[in-house]
C-alpha positions as CSV (number, residue, x, y, z in Angstrom):
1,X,0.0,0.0,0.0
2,X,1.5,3.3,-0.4
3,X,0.4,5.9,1.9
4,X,-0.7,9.4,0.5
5,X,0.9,12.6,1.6
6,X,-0.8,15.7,1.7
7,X,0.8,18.7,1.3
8,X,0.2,21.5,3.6
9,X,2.1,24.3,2.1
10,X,1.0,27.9,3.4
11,X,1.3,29.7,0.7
12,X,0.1,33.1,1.2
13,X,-2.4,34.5,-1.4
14,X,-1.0,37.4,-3.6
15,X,-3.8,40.4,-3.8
16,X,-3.6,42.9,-6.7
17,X,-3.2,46.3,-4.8
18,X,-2.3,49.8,-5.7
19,X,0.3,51.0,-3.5
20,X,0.5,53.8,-1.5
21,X,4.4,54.7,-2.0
22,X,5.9,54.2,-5.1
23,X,2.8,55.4,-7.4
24,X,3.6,58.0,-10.2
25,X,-0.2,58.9,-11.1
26,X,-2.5,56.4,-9.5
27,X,-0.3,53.3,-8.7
28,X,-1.6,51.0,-11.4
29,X,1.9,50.0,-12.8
30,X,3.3,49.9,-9.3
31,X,0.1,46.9,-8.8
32,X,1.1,44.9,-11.6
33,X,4.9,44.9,-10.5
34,X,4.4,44.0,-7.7
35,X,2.0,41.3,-8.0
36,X,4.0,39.5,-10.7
37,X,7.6,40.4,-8.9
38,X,8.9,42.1,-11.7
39,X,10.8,45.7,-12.4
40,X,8.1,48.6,-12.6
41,X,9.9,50.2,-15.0
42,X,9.0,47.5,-17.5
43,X,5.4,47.8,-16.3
44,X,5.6,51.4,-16.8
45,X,7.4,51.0,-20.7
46,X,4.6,48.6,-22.0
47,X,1.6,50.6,-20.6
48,X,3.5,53.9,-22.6
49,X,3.6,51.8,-25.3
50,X,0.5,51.0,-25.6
51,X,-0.8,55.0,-25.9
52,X,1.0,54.3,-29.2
53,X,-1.9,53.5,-31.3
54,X,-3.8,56.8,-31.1
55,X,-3.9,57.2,-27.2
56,X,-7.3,55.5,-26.9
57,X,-6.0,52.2,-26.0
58,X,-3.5,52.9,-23.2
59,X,-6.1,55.4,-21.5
60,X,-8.8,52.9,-22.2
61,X,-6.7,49.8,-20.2
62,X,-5.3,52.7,-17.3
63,X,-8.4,54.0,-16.1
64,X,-10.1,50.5,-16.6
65,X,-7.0,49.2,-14.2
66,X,-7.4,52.2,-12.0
67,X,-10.9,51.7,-11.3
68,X,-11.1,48.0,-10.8
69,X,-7.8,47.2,-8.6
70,X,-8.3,48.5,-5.5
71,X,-5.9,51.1,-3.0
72,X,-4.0,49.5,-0.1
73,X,-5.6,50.9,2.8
């Protein structure tokens, strides 16, 4: 028989917040970098690049983002 182990990890769940240091306009780049560990720099160069394509776009996807992820408290 082979026994079944159960793992009991505690991961702790990662929340999608908007900071309250480290924000330039409304902290929606500082979210994303933090949630997926990565350089907010980078976060900030692809939402620029995507006001490319006649502004619409970018705006569109920041205010959406800045609306729908919430503020730390």
């Amino acid at each position: 028989m082979s026994s079944k182990r159960s793992s009991t990890s505690t991961k702790a769940i990662k929340k999608l917040l908007r900071p309250l240091s480290g924000r330039q306009i409304a902290g929606v780049a500082a979210a994303f970098a933090n949630y997926f560990e990565i350089d907010v720099t980078l976060v900030r160069v692809v939402l620029a690049l995507t006001f490319i394509p006649g502004g619409f776009p970018g705006l569109f996807i920041y205010v959406l983002c800045w609306l729908l992820i919430p503020s730390e408290e």
